[in-house]
C-alpha positions as CSV (number, residue, x, y, z in Angstrom):
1,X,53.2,-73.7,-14.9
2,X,51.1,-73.1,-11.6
3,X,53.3,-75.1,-9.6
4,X,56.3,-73.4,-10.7
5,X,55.1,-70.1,-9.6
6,X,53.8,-71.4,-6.6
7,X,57.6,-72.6,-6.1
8,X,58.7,-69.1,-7.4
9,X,56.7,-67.1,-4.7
10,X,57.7,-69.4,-1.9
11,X,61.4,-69.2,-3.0
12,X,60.8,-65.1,-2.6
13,X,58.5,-65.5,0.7
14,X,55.8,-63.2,-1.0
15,X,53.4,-66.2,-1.3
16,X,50.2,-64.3,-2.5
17,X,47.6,-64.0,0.3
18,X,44.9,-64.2,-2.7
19,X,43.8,-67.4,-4.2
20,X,43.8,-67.7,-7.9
21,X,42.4,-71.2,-9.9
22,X,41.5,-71.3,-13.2
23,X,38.8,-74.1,-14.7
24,X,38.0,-74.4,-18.4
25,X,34.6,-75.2,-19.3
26,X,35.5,-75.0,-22.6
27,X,38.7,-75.3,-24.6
28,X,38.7,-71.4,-25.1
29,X,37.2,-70.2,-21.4
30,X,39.1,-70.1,-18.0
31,X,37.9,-69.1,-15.3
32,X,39.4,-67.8,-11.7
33,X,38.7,-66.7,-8.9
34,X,40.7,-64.1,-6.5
35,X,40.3,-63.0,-2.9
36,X,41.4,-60.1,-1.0
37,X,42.0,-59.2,2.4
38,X,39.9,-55.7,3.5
39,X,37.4,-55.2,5.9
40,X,33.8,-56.3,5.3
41,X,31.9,-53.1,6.6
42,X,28.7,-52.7,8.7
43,X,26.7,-49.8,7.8
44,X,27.9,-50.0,4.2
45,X,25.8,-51.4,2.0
46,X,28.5,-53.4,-0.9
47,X,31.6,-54.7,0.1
48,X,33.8,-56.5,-2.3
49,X,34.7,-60.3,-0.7
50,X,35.4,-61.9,-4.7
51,X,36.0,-61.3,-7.7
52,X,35.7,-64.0,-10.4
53,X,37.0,-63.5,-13.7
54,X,35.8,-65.4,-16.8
55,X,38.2,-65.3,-19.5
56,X,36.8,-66.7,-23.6
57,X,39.1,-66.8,-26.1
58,X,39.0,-64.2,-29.2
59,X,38.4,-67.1,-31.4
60,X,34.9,-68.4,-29.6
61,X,31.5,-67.1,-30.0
62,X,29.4,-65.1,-27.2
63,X,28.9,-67.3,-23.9
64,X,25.7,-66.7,-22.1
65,X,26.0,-66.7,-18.1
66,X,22.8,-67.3,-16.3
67,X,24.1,-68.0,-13.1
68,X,26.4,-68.4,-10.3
69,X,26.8,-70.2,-7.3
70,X,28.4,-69.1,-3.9
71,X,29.6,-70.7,-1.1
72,X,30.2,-69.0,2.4
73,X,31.6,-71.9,4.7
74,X,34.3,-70.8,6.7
75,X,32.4,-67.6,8.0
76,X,31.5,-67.5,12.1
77,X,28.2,-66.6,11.8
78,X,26.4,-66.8,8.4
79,X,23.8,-65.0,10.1
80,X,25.8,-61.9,10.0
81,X,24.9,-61.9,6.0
82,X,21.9,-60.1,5.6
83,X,22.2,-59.7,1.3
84,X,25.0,-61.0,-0.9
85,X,25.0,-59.5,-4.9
86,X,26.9,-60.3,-7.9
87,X,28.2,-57.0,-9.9
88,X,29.5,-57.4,-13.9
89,X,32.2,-55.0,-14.0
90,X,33.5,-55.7,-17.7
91,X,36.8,-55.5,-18.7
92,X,37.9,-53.6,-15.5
93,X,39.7,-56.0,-12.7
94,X,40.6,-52.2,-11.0
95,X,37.2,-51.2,-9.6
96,X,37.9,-52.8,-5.7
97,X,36.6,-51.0,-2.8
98,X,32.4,-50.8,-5.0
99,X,32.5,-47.0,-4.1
100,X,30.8,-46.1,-7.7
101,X,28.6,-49.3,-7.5
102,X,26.0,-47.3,-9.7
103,X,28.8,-47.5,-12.8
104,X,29.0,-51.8,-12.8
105,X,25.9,-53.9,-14.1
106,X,24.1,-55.3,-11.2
107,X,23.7,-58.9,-11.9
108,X,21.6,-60.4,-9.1
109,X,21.3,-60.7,-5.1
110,X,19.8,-62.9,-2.4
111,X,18.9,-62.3,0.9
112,X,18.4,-66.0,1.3
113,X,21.2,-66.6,3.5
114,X,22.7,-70.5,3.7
115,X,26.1,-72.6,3.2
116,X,25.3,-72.7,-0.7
117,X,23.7,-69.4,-2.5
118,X,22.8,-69.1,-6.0
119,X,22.7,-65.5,-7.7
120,X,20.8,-65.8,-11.2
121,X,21.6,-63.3,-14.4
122,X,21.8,-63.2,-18.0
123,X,24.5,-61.7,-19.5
124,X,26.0,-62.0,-22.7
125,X,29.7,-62.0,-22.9
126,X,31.5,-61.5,-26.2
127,X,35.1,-62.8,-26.3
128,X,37.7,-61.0,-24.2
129,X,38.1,-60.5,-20.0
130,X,35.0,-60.0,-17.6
131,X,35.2,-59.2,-14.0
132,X,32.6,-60.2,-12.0
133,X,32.9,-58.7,-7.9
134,X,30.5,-60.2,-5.3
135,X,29.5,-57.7,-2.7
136,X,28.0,-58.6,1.4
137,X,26.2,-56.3,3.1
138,X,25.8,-57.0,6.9
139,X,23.5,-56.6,9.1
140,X,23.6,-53.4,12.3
141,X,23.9,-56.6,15.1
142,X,26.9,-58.3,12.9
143,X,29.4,-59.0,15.4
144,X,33.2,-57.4,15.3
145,X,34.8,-60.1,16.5
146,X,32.9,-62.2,13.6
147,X,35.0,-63.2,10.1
148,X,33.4,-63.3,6.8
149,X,34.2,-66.2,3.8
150,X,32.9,-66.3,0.5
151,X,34.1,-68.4,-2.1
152,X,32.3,-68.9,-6.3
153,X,31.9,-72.4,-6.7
154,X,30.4,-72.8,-10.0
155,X,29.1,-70.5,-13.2
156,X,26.8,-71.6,-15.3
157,X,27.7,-70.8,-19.2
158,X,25.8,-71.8,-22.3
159,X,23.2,-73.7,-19.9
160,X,26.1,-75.8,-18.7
161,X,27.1,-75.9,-14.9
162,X,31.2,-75.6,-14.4
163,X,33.1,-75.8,-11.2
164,X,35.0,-73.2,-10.4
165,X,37.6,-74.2,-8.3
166,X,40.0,-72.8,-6.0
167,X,38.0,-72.2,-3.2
168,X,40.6,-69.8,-0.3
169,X,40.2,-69.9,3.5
170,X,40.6,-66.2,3.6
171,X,38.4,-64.7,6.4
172,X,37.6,-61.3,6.2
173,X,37.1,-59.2,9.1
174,X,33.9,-57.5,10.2
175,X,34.1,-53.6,10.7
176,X,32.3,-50.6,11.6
177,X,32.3,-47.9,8.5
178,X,32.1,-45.8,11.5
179,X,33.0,-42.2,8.9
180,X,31.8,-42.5,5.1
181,X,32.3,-39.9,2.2
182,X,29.2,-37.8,2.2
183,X,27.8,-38.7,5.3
184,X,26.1,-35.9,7.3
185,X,26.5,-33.6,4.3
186,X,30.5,-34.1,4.9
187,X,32.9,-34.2,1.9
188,X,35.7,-35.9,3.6
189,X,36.7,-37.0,7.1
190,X,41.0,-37.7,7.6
191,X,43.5,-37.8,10.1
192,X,41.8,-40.4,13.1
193,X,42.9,-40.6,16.4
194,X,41.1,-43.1,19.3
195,X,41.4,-43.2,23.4
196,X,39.3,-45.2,25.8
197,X,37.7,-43.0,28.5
198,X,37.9,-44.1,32.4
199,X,34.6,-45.5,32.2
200,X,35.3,-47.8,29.3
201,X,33.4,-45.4,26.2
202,X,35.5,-45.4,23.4
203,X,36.2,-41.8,21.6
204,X,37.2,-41.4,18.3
205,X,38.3,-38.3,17.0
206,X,38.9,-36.6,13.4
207,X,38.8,-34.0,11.0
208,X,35.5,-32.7,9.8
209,X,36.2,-31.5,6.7
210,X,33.1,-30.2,5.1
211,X,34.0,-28.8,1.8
212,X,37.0,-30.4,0.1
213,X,39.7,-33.8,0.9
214,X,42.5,-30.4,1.5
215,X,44.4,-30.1,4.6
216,X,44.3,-26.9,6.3
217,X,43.1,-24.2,5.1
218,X,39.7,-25.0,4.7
219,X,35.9,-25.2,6.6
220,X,37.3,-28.1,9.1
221,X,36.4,-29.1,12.2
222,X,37.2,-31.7,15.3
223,X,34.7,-34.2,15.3
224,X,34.0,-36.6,18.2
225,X,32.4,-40.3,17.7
226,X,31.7,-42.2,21.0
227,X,30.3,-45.5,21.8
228,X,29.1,-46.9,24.8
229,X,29.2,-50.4,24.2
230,X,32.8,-51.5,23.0
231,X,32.4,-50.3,19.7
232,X,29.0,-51.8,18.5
233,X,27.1,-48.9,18.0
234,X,28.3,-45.5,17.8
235,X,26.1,-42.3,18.8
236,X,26.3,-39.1,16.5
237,X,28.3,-36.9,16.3
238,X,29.7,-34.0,18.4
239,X,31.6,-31.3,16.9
240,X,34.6,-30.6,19.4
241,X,35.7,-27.5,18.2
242,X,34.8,-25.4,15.9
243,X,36.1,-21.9,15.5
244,X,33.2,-21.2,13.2
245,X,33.4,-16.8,11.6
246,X,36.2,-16.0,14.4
247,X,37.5,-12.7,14.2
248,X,35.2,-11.7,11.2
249,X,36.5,-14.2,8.3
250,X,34.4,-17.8,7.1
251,X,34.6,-20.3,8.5
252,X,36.8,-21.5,5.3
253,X,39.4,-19.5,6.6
254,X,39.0,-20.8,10.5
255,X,40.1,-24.5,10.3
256,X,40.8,-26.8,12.7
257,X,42.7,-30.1,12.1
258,X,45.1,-32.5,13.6
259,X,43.3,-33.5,16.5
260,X,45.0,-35.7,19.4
261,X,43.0,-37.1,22.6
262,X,44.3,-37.7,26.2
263,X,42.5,-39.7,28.6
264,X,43.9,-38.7,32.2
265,X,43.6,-42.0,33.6
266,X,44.0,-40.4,37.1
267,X,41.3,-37.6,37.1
268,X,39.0,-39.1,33.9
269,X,39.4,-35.6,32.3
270,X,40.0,-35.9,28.6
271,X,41.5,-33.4,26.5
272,X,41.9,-33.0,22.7
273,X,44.6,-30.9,21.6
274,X,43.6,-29.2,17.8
275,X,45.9,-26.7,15.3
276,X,43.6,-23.7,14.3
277,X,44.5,-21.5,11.1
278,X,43.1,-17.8,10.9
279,X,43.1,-16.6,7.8
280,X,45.5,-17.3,5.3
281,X,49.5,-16.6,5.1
282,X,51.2,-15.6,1.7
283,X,53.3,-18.5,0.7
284,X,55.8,-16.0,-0.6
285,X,56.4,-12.9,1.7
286,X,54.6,-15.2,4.9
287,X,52.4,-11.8,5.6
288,X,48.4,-12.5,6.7
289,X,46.0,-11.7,3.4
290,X,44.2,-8.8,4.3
291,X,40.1,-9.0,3.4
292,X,39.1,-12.1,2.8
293,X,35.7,-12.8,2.1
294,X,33.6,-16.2,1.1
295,X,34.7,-15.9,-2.7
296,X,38.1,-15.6,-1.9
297,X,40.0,-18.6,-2.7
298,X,43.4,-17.9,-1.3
299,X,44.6,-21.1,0.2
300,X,48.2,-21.8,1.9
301,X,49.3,-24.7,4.2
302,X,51.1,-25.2,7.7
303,X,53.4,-26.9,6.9
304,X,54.0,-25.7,2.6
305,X,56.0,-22.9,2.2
306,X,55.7,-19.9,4.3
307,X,52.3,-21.1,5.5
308,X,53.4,-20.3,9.5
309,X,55.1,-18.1,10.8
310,X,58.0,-17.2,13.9
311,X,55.8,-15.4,16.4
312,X,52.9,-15.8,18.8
313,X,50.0,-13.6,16.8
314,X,47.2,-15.2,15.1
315,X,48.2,-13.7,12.2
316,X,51.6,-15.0,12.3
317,X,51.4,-18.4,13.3
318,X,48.8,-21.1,13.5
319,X,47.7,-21.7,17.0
320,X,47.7,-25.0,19.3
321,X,44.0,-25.0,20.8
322,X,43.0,-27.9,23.6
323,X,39.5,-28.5,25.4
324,X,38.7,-31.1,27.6
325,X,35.8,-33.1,29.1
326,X,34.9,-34.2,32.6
327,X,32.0,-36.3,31.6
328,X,33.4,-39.2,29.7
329,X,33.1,-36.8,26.0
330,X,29.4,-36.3,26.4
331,X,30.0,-32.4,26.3
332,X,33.4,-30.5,25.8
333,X,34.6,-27.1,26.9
334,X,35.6,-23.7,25.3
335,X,38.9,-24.0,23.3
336,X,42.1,-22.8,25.2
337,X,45.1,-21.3,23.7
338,X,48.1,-22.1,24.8
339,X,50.4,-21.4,21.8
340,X,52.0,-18.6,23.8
341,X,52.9,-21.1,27.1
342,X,54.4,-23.4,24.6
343,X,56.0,-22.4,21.3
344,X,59.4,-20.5,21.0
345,X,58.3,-17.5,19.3
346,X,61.4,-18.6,16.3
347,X,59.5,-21.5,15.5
348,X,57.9,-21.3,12.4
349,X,54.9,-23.8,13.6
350,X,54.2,-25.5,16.6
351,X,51.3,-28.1,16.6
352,X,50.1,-31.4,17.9
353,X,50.9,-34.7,16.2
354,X,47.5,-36.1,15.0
355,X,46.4,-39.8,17.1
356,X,46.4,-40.2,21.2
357,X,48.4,-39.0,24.5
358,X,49.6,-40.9,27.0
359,X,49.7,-40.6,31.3
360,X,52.9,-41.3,32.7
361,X,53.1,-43.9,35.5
362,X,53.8,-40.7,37.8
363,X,50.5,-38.9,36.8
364,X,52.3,-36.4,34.1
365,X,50.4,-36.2,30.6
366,X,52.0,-36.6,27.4
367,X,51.0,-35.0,24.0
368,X,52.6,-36.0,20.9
369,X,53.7,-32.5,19.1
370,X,55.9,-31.3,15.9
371,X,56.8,-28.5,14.1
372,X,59.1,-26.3,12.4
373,X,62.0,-24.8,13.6
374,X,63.5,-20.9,13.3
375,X,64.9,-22.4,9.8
376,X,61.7,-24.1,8.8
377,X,63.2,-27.6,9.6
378,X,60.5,-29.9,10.6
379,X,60.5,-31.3,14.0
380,X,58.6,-33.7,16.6
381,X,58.9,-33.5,20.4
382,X,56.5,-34.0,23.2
383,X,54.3,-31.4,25.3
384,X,53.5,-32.3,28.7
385,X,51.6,-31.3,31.9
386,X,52.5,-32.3,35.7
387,X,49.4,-30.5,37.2
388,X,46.7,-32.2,35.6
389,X,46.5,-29.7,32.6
390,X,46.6,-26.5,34.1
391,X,50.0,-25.7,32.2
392,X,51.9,-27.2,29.9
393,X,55.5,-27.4,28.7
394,X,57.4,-28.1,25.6
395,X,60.4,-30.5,25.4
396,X,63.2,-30.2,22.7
397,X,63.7,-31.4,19.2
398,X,63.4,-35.7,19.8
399,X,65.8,-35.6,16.3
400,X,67.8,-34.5,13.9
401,X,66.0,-36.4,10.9
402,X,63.0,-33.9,9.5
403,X,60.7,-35.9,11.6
404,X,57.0,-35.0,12.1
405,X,54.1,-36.9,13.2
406,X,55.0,-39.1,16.3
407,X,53.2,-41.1,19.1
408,X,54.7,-41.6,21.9
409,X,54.7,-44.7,24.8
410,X,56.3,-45.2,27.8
411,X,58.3,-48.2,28.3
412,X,58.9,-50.9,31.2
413,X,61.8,-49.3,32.9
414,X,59.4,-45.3,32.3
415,X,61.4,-43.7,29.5
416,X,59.2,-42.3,27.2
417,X,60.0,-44.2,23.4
418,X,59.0,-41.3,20.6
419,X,58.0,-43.3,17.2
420,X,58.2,-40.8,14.2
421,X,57.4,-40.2,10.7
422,X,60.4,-39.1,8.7
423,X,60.7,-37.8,5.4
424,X,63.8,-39.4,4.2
425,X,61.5,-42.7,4.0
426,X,61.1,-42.3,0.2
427,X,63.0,-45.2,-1.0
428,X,63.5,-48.4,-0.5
429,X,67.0,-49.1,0.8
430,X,67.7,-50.7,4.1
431,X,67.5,-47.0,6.1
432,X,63.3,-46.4,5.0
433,X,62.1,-47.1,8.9
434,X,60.7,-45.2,11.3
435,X,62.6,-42.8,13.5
436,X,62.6,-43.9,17.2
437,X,64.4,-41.7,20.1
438,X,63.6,-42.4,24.0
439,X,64.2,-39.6,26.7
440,X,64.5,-40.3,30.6
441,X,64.0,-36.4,31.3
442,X,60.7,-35.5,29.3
443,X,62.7,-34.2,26.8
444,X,65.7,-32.8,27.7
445,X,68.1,-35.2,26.2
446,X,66.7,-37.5,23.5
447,X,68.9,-40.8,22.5
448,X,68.6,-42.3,19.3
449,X,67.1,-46.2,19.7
450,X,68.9,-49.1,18.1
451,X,65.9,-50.1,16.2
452,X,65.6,-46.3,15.0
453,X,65.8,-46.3,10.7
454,X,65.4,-49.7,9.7
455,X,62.6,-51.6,11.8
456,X,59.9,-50.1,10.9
457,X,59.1,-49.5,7.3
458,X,56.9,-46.7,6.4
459,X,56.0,-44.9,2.9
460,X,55.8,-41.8,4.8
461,X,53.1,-41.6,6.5
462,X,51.5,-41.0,10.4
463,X,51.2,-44.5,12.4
464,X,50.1,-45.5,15.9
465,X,52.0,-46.9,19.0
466,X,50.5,-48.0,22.0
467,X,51.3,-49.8,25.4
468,X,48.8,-53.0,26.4
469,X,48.7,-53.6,29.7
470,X,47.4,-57.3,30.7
471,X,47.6,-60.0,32.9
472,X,49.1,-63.4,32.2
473,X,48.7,-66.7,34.9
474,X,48.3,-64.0,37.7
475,X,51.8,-61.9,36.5
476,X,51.3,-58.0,35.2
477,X,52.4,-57.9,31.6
478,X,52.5,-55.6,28.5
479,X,53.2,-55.6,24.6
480,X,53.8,-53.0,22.0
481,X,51.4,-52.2,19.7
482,X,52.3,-50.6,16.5
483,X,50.2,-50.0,13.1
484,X,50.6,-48.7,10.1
485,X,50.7,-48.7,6.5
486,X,53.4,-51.9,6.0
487,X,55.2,-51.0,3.1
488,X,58.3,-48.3,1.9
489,X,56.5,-47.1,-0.8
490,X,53.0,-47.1,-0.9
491,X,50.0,-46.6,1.8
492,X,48.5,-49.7,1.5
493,X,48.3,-53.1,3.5
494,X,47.6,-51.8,7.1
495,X,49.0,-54.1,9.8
496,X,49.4,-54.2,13.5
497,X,52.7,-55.3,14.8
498,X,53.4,-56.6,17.9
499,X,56.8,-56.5,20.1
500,X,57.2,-58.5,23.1
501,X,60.7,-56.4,24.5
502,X,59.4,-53.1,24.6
503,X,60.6,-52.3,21.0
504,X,63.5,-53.7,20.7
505,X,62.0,-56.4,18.1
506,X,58.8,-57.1,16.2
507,X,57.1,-60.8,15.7
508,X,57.4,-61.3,12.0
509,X,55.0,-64.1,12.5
510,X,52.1,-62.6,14.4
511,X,51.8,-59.1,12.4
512,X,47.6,-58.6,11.4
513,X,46.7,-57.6,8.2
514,X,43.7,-55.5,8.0
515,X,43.1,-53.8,4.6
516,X,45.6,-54.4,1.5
517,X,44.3,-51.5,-0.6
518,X,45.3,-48.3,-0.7
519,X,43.7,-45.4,1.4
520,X,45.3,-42.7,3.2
521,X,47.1,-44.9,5.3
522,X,47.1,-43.1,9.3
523,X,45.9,-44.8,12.5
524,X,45.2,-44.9,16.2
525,X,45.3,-47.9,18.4
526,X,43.6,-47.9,21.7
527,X,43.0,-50.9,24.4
528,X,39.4,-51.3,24.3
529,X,39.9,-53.7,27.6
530,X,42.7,-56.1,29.3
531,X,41.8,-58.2,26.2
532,X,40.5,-56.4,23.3
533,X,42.8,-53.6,20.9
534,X,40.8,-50.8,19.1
535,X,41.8,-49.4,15.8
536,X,40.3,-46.5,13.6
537,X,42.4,-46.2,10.2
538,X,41.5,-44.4,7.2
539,X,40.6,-47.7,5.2
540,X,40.6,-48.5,1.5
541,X,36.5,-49.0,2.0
542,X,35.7,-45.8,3.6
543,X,36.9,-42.7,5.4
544,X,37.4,-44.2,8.4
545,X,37.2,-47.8,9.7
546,X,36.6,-48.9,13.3
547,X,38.1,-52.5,14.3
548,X,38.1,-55.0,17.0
549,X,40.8,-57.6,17.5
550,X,41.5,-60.0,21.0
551,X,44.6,-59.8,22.3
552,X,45.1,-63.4,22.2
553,X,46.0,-63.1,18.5
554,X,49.2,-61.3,19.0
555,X,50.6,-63.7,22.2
556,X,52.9,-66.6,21.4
């Protein structure tokens, strides 16, 4: 029967990336064993690598596990492993990412680190399903680059020893839980974006949002996480902007989200470009609410309803703010307003697009932007400087599609590609793909790409594009980097996708998978160096997850 649906998955090219075996110690017990590919987290204590399911038959009496035994061959470094645990999770196969540890029976752990582990219990399990999850926690000096396998090789039931077999090659990746729910008395933290200053610190960016998971309105901030050493370690964090009890009103009512980052790669200066909400906007008649106080729990969005506005007043329309550093992110200026310079005063909203700006091979700086239109049609475009910051201009509509959050790159021959969410990408017919358009005039004219609506599948939702730069046998070179969540219907399995023709296709064959749970599903790439990529993604295992991978894993 296995063999046939071994042949059955082949035959549909879905072959599970799990492995599943089943062994029967007795004529009425099976057991399997199943793994998963998500990151394995430092600076979190449990994270799932197994689960093992034992299986007795309603006609048997109670079977008594003692014990069970590990292997964790196939990992880089076992000396990454500082504890591995067992967890009894009963009946439930659907607790994954360990976030309520405290609600599963712990069953046992070791700290005794080797090829073989053993993890000793006693449990007594009446007939029916049990779901057993072993958890690793890593140690701080755990490398990124470094893989993680754990495989059950045996249970001990009724005082007899049984192989479980099955054993997978599956290698986990290490990560940095670099944002976790709670952390720094912070409910939530969404919506990452990542750039690599000029002298090499890495700057991760996101929404501080103190209160509540809600989008705007609420007590949000920017929030800055840098590290000095590739990603290792990580320093605390900054709070970029804040617009704290502006104009009178709490801070609940003075959000700031959406952040994007913009390394100059001329000058060094980096700016982060925010969308600040004052106050809150009847969803019906789109007029400011007069007298808000703490208590008051009015709450409207950007981009639901009537939640912006046509105009330029902050009680109209929510405003595009940017600061910048000249230090590398180690301190950050005042906010600057510059929703006047930019925004047609018919638009309804005018805002960045969450994730990273580029520099042009000509010095000019490119944000990512979107909106909505004097109808209240959503839109994306780009917002771009040719004096270094000092002002800024707004290019027109990249699409007709209602298109919103975009990154953009600039390809070989310096057209600027724009890669878009769109929210027609709620099915699954041949059309759910991103939206892609490229300009030659920074906007002016936009032309729809061949690959636009059908190469890359989304389940609407933001995604990252980058160029690599790199050198190959003494000859510049460069790929396309694209990640998001790789499926049309659901924000799960995150991938990174490579294209070696500037766009025009994507290697089926050299696409990474990084978590296959759901999470929130948005991204930002960055190149760490000539031969390392950087990604923080809102992960299945915590808010935000910081990853390493060498460039030589995407190359032919």
């Amino acid at each position: 029967m296995r063999i046939t649906k071994i042949i059955f998955y082949c035959l549909l090219g879905v072959m599970p990336m799990f492995s599943v075996a089943n062994a029967r110690p007795g004529a009425d017990i099976s057991i399997s064993q199943q793994h998963y590919q998500v990151p394995v987290l430092i600076q979190k204590k449990d994270n799932p690598v197994l689960q093992v399911h034992i299986h007795i038959a309603s006609n048997h009496h109670k079977v008594q596990f003692t014990e069970m035994g590990l292997s964790t061959s196939g990992s880089t470094d076992r000396s990454d492993i500082k504890q591995v645990s067992l967890y009894y999770a009963g009946a439930d196969a659907g607790r994954k990412n360990l976030a309520n540890v405290d609600k599963l029976t712990w069953v046992g752990s070791t700290t005794s680190i080797s090829g073989s582990l053993l993890i000793k219990g006693d449990l007594s399990l009446s007939p029916g399903d049990h779901y057993f999850w072993v958890s690793v926690e890593l140690f701080e000096h755990a490398s990124l680059l470094n893989r993680i396998t754990v495989n059950a090789s045996s249970a001990v039931l009724n005082g007899k020893k049984t192989r479980i077999p099955g054993a997978s090659k599956t290698q986990q990746r290490i990560g940095m839980a670099l944002r976790q729910q709670n952390q720094d008395n912070v409910h939530t933290y969404r919506i990452p974006g990542l750039a690599t200053a000029k002298d090499g610190s890495l700057l991760a960016v996101y929404d501080v949002r103190r209160e509540s998971a809600r989008d705007l309105q609420g007590n949000i901030d920017i929030g800055v996480s840098r590290s000095t050493d590739g990603g290792k370690t990580w320093l605390p964090m900054q709070i970029a902007i804040d617009m704290e009890q502006w104009g009178g009103l709490p801070e609940k009512f003075n959000g700031v989200s959406d952040a994007n980052i913009l390394v100059d790669k001329n000058t060094g200066t980096i700016f982060i470009a925010g969308l600040w909400m004052h106050g809150v906007l009847d969803s019906t008649t789109g007029k400011w609410i007069e007298g808000l106080t703490d208590t008051s729990t009015y709450w409207n969005h950007q981009w639901r309803k009537k939640g912006s506005q046509p105009g330029f007043d902050v009680k109209q329309t929510a405003q595009f703010l940017i600061v910048k550093s000249e230090d590398n992110g180690r301190t950050w200026s005042k906010p600057v307003n510059i929703t006047k310079q930019c925004k047609q005063e018919a638009w309804w909203l005018w805002a960045p697009a969450p994730g990273q700006g580029i520099t042009l091979r000509d010095g000019t700086l490119v944000f990512p932007t979107q909106g909505r239109d004097k109808s209240g049609r959503s839109f994306s475009n780009i917002t771009y400087s040719k004096d270094g910051g000092l002002t800024w201009h707004t290019s027109n509509r990249a699409s007709k599609e209602n298109t919103t959050e975009n990154m953009a790159v600039e390809l070989s021959d310096g057209t600027i590609m724009l890669n878009m969410r769109c929210s027609k990408n709620k099915d699954t017919g041949d059309t759910n793909g991103r939206v892609i358009a490229i300009t030659s005039n920074l906007g002016m004219d936009w032309t729809e790409h061949p690959t636009s609506r059908g190469a890359l599948h989304e389940p609407v939702c933001m995604a990252s594009i980058i160029r690599h730069d790199y050198v190959s046998k003494g000859q510049k070179r460069s790929v396309l980097l694209f990640a998001n969540p790789d499926s049309k219907t659901t924000r799960h399995h995150m991938t990174i996708k490579v294209s070696y023709d500037d766009g025009r296709t994507w290697a089926a064959d050299k696409k990474i998978l990084l978590d296959e749970w759901k999470s929130r599903g948005y991204s930002c790439l960055t190149s760490i160096d000539a031969e390392t990529i950087g990604i923080v993604y809102e992960s299945s295992q915590c808010d935000l997850v910081f990853q390493k991978i060498k460039l030589k894993e995407f190359l032919p």
